[in-house]
Steps between C-alpha positions, in 0.01 A plus 500: 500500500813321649377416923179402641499872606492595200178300425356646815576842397383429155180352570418740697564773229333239280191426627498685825116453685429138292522218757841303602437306752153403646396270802173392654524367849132569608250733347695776400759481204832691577650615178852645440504715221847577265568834658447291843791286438692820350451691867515183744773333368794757574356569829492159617848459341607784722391276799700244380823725477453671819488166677821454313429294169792614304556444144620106404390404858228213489174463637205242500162600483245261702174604450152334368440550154310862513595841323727574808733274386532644144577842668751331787731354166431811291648710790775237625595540115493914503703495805 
């Protein structure tokens, strides 16, 4: 493993349906599981491209501290 990618990709091979990232903002518990991250991660980073993130570019992330956030760097670091 050399890039966060790498850990995404690995983790999900790794533990695939154990839970990475978990919230509870009412009764229900939302839970993102390894393979979760492995799917959502390129596709949101695909977002990010096609609205023309390229490569060395920077961006800021301004979110609340929730799960989101963990995928929004994970796929401003894939793009």
């Amino acid at each position: 493993m050399e890039t966060l990618i790498d850990l995404v990709s690995e983790g999900a091979r790794r533990f695939d349906d154990r839970p990475a990232l978990l919230i509870r903002p009412s009764f229900r518990t939302r839970v993102w599981r390894y393979r979760d991250l492995a799917a959502v991660v390129p596709r949101a980073a695909r977002v990010l491209a096609d609205a023309g993130l390229k490569p060395g570019d920077r961006a800021i992330i301004w979110a609340v501290n929730r799960p989101e956030w963990v995928i929004a760097f994970l796929a401003t670091a894939h793009a």
